[in-house]
C-alpha positions as CSV (number, residue, x, y, z in Angstrom):
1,X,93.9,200.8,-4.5
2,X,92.9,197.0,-3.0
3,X,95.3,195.0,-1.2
4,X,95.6,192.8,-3.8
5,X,97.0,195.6,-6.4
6,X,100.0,195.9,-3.6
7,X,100.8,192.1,-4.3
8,X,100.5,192.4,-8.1
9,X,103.1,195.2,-8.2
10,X,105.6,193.1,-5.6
11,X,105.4,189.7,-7.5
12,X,105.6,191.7,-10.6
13,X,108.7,193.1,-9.4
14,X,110.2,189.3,-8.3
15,X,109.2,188.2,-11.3
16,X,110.8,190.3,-13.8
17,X,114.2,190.3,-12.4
18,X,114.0,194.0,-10.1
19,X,114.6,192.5,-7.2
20,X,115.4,188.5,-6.2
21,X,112.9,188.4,-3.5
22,X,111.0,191.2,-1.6
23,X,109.1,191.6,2.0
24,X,106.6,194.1,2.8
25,X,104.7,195.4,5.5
26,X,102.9,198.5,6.9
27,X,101.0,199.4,9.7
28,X,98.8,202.0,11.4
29,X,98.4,202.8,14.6
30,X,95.8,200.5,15.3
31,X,97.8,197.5,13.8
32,X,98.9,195.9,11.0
33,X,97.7,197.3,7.5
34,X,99.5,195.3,4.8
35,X,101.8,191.9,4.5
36,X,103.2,190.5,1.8
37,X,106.4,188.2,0.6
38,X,107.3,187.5,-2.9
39,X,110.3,185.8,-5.2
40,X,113.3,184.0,-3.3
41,X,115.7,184.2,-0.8
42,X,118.1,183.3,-3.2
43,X,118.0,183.4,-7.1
44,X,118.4,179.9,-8.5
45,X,118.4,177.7,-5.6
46,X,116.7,179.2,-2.7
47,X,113.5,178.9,-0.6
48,X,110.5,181.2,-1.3
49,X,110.8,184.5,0.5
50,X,108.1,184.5,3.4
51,X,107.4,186.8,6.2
52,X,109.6,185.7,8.8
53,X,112.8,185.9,6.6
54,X,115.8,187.1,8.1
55,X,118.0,190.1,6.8
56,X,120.5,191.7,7.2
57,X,119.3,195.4,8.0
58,X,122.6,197.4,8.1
59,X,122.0,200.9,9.0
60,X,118.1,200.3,10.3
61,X,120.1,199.2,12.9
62,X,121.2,202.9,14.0
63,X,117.5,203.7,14.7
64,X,117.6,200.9,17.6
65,X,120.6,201.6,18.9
66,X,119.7,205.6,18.8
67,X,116.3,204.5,20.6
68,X,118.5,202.8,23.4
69,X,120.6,205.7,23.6
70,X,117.3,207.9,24.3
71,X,116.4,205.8,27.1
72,X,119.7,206.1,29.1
73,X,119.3,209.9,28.4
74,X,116.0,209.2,30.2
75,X,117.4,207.7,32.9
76,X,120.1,210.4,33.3
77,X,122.9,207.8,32.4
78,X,123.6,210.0,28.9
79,X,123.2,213.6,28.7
80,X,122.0,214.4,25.1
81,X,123.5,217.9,24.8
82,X,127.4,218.0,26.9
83,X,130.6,215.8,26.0
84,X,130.2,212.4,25.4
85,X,132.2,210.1,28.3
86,X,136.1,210.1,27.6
87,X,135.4,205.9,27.0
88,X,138.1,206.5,24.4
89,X,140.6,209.0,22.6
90,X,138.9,209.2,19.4
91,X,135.7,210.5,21.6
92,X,138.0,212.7,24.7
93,X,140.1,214.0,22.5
94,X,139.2,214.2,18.6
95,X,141.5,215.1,15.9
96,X,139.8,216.5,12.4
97,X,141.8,216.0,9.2
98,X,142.8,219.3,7.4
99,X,145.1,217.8,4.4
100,X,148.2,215.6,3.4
101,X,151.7,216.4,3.3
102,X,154.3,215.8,0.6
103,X,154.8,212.1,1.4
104,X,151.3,211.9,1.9
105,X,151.2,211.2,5.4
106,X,147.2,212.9,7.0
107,X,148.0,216.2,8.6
108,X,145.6,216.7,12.0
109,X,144.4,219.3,14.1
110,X,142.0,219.1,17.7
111,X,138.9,219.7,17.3
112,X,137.8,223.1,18.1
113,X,135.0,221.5,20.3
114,X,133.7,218.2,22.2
115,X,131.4,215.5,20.6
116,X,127.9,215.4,21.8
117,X,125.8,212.7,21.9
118,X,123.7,214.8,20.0
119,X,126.4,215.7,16.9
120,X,126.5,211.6,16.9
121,X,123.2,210.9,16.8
122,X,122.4,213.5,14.1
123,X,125.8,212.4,11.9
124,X,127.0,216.1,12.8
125,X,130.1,215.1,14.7
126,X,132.3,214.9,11.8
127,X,132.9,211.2,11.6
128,X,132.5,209.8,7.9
129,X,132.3,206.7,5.8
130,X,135.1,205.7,3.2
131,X,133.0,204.8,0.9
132,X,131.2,208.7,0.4
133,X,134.4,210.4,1.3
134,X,137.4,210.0,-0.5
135,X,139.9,212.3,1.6
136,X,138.7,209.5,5.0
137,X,139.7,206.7,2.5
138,X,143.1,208.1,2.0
139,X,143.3,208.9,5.6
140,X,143.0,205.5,6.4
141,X,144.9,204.0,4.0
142,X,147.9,205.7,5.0
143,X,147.0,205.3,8.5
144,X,146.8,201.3,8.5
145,X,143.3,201.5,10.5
146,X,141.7,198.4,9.9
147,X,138.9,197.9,7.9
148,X,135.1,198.1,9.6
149,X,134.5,194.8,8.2
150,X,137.4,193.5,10.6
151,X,135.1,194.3,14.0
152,X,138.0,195.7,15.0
153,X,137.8,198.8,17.9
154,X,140.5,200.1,15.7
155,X,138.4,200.7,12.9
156,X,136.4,203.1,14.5
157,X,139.6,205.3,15.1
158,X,139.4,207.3,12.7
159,X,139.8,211.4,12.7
160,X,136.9,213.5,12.1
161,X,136.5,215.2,8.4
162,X,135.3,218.4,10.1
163,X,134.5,220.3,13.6
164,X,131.5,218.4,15.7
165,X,128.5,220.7,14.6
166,X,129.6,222.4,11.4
167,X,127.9,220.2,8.9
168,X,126.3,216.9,8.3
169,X,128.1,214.2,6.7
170,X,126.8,210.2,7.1
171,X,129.2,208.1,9.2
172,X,130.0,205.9,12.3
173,X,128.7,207.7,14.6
174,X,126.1,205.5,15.5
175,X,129.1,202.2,16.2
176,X,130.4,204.9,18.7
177,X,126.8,205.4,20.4
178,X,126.4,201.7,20.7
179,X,129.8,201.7,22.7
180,X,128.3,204.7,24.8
181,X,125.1,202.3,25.6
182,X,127.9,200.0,27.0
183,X,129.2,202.0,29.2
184,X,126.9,203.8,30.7
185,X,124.4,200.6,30.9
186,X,127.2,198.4,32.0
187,X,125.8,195.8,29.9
188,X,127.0,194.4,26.3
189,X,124.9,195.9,23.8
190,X,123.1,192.7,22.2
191,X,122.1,192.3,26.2
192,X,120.9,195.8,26.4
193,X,118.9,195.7,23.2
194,X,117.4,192.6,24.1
195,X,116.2,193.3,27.6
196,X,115.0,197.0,26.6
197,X,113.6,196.6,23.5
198,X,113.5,193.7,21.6
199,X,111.7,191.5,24.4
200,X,109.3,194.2,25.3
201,X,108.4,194.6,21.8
202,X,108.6,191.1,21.1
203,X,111.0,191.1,18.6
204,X,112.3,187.6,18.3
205,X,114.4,187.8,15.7
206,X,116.2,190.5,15.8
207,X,120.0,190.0,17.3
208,X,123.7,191.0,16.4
209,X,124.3,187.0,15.6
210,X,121.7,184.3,14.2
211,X,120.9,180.9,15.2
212,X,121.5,178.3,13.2
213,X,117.6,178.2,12.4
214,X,117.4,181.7,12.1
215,X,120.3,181.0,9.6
216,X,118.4,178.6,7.3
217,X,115.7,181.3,6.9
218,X,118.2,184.2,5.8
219,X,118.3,185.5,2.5
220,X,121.3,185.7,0.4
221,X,122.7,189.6,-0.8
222,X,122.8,189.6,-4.4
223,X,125.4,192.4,-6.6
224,X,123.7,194.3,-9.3
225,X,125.6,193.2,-12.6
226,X,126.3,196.2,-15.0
227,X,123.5,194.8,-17.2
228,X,120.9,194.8,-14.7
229,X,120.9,191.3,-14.1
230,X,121.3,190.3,-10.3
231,X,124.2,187.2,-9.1
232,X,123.4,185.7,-5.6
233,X,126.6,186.1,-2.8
234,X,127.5,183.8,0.0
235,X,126.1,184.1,3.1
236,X,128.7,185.9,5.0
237,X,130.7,184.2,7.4
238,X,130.6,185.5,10.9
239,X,133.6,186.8,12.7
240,X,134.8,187.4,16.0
241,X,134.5,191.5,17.0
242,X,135.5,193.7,19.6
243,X,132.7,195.9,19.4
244,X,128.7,195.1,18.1
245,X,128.0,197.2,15.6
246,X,125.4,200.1,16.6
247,X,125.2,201.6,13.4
248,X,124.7,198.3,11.2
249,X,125.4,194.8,13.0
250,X,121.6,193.5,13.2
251,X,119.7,190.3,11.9
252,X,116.0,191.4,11.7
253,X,112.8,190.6,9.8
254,X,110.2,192.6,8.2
255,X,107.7,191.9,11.1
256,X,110.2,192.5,14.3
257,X,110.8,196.1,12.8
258,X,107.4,197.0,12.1
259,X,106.6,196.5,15.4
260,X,109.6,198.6,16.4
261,X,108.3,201.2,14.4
262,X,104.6,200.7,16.1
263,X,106.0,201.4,19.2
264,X,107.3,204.7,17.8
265,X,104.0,205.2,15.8
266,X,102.0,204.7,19.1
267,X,104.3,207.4,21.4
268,X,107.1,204.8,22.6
269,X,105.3,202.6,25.0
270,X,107.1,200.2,26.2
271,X,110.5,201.4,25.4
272,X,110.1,205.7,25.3
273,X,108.2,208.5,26.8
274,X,105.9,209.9,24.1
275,X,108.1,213.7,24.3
276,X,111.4,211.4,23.7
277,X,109.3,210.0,20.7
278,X,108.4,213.5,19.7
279,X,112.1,214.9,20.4
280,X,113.9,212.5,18.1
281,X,111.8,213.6,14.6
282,X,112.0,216.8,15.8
283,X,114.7,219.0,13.0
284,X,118.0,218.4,15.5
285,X,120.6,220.2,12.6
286,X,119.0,223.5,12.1
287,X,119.6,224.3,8.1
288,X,122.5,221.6,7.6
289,X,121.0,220.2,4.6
290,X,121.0,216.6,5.3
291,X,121.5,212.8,3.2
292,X,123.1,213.9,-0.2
293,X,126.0,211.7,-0.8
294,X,128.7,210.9,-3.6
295,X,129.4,207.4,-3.9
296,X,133.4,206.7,-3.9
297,X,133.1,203.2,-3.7
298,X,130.1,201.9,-6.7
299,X,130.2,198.4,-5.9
300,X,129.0,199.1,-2.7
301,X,126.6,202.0,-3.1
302,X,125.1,204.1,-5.7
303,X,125.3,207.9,-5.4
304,X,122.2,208.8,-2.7
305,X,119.4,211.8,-2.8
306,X,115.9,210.7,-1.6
307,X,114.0,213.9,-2.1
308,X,116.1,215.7,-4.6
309,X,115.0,219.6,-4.6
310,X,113.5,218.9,-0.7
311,X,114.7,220.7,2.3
312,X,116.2,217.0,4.0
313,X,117.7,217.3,7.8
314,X,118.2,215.2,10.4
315,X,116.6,213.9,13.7
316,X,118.0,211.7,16.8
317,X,118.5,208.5,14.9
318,X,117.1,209.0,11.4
319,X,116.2,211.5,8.7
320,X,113.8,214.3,8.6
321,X,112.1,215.3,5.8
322,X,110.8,218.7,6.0
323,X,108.7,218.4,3.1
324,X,105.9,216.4,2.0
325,X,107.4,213.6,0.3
326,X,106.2,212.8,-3.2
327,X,105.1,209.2,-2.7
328,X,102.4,210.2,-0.1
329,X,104.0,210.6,3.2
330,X,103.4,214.1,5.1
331,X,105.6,216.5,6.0
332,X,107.7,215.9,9.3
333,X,108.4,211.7,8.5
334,X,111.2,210.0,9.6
335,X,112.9,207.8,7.2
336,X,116.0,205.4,6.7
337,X,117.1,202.3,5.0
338,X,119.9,199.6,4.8
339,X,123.6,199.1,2.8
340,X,121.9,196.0,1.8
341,X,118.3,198.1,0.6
342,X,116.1,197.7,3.1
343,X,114.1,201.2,3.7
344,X,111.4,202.1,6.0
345,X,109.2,205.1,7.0
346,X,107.4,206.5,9.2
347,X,104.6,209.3,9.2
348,X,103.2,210.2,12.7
349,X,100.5,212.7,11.2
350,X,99.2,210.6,8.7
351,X,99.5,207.4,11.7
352,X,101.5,204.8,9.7
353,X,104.8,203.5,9.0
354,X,106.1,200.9,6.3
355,X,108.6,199.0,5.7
356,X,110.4,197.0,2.6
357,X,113.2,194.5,2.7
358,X,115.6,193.1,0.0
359,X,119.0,192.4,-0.4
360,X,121.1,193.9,-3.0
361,X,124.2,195.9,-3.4
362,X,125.0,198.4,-4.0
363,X,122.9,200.6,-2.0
364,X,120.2,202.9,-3.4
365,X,119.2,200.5,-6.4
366,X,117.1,202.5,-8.7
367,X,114.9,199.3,-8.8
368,X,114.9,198.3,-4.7
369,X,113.8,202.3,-4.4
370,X,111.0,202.5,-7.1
371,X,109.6,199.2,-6.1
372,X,109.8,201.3,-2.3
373,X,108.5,204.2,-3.7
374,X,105.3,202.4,-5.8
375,X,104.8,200.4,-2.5
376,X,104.5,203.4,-0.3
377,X,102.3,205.3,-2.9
378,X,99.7,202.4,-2.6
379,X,99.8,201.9,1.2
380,X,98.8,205.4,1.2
381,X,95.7,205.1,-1.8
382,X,94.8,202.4,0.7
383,X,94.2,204.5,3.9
384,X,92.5,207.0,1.6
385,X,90.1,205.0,0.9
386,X,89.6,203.6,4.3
């Protein structure tokens, strides 16, 4: 499959109404493979999509902010495997949820054992998301925790939905790694980013807050109408926070995080020792079967499962799949995406990692995926026939 049969199936997809507007890219280890940019930034009124628009990439985020972790476990500063620092009593001295009483008021019990770093980078610690878990929504309703959206420290307060290490559930436990980064860095975590990873890789555009510049090249999210059709949002207004969001705060464009994922392809340098590299896609969970989830909240996301039937588990930042996946990738990827569908992978065996960024809600748009899924089949007929 040419090049040029990648574009045709991305401006088909802008065309027709899939998506609003769509960025592409992939690369192998000995550089960039594939680049392409089709539709609008926003449907009726906006600029043309082109490679250096910025998005908002959610929970690609939590791959960054795991990869900084790494390198203060490096350094000594973070120990992957004992109790996280006591930085606060959500982390020193966890309470899981085990019911509601009469007046429905959340019943709570200590957690028969201390967070790791490693049940919070593998999403095994037991902190959720409200919008996959309905007994966590409750919880925090009657608690009157603030909302995440709030950037509130308060919001990440929340008890755990199950002992650290008894199963895997997707949560917050990235936010809480970004506030471990903190304090064992002693720097703010857009400063630590920036110094360790995004100016060695030279990642310009990536940041927890935009420019105004970088602002006139972002692209609007758009909601997924019952009838397919798609209705452009506001840009979001910015807010003042407590805490950056480690598991979903950046600003980033297709081209910053493909060379993220470069670095990665190409054993870490400048930002990881290869074994780190090797360490994080390494099966962390044992046989927790990993990323199924039930959507309690469908404006925001659809129900999720990737590789249904496939034996899915998770590494130091970002899933595993076991199981060679059915779009071409090999066995042993690494793989995650974005609230606002933005996915990438990345196959070490095979040598190349892609990426694909829109913006819709909810998450897990049949469309955003197979428009993925057809990309990442013909990046793949491409190196086969190099």
């Amino acid at each position: 499959m040419s090049l040029a049969r990648i574009d045709a199936a991305l401006r088909e997809a802008a065309e027709t109404g899939a998506v609003p507007g769509v960025v592409a890219m992939a690369a192998t280890a000995d550089g960039p493979l594939y680049e392409g940019a089709f539709g609008v930034r926003r449907l009726g009124a906006g600029a043309a999509m082109s490679a250096d628009t910025v998005f908002r990439i959610a929970s690609m985020t939590k791959a960054i902010t795991s990869v900084a972790a790494m390198q203060l476990v490096e350094q000594g500063k973070l120990s992957l495997d004992g109790p996280v620092p006591a930085i606060d009593p959500a982390l020193a001295d966890p309470q899981v949820l085990t019911g509601f009483d009469a007046a429905g008021r959340p019943q709570l019990r200590p957690a028969r054992r201390p967070i790791s770093l490693k049940h919070l980078l593998t999403h095994t610690a037991g902190f959720c998301y409200e919008i996959w878990n309905p007994d966590l929504e409750r919880c925090v309703a009657a608690s009157g925790l603030p909302p995440m959206g709030t950037g509130k420290l308060a919001a990440l307060r929340m008890p755990l939905m199950f002992d650290p290490g008894e199963r895997w559930e997707y949560g917050i436990n990235i936010d809480w790694v970004g506030r471990l980064v903190e304090e064992a860095s002693g720097q703010k975590l857009d400063a630590y980013c920036r110094e360790h990873i995004f100016a060695p890789l030279g990642m310009r555009d990536t940041g927890f807050a935009v420019s105004a510049e970088q602002r006139a090249r972002q692209a609007n999210v758009h909601q997924r109408e019952a009838d397919g059709s798609l209705t452009p949002q506001p840009l979001e207004t910015p807010i003042e926070r407590e805490f950056l969001a480690g598991g979903g705060g950046l600003y980033s464009t297709a081209g910053d995080y493909l060379a993220f994922l470069q670095a990665l392809l190409c054993g870490g340098g400048p930002i990881l020792n290869p074994e780190t590299v090797a360490s994080m896609a390494d099966n962390h969970v044992g046989g927790l079967q990993a990323g199924i989830l039930k959507t309690n909240a469908p404006l925001m996301t659809n129900d999720v499962d990737f590789f249904p039937g496939q034996r899915v588990r998770w590494g130091l930042g970002y899933m595993l799949t076991l199981d060679p996946g059915p779009n071409g990738r090999s066995a042993g990827s690494v793989t995650w995406a974005g609230l606002f569908n933005t996915y990438y992978w990345l196959d070490a065996k095979r040598r190349v990692a892609g990426l694909i960024m829109t913006q819709i809600l909810p998450f897990a748009d049949r469309q955003a995926v197979a428009l993925y899924g057809a990309f990442e089949r013909a990046v793949y007929a491409v190196i086969g026939e190099a």
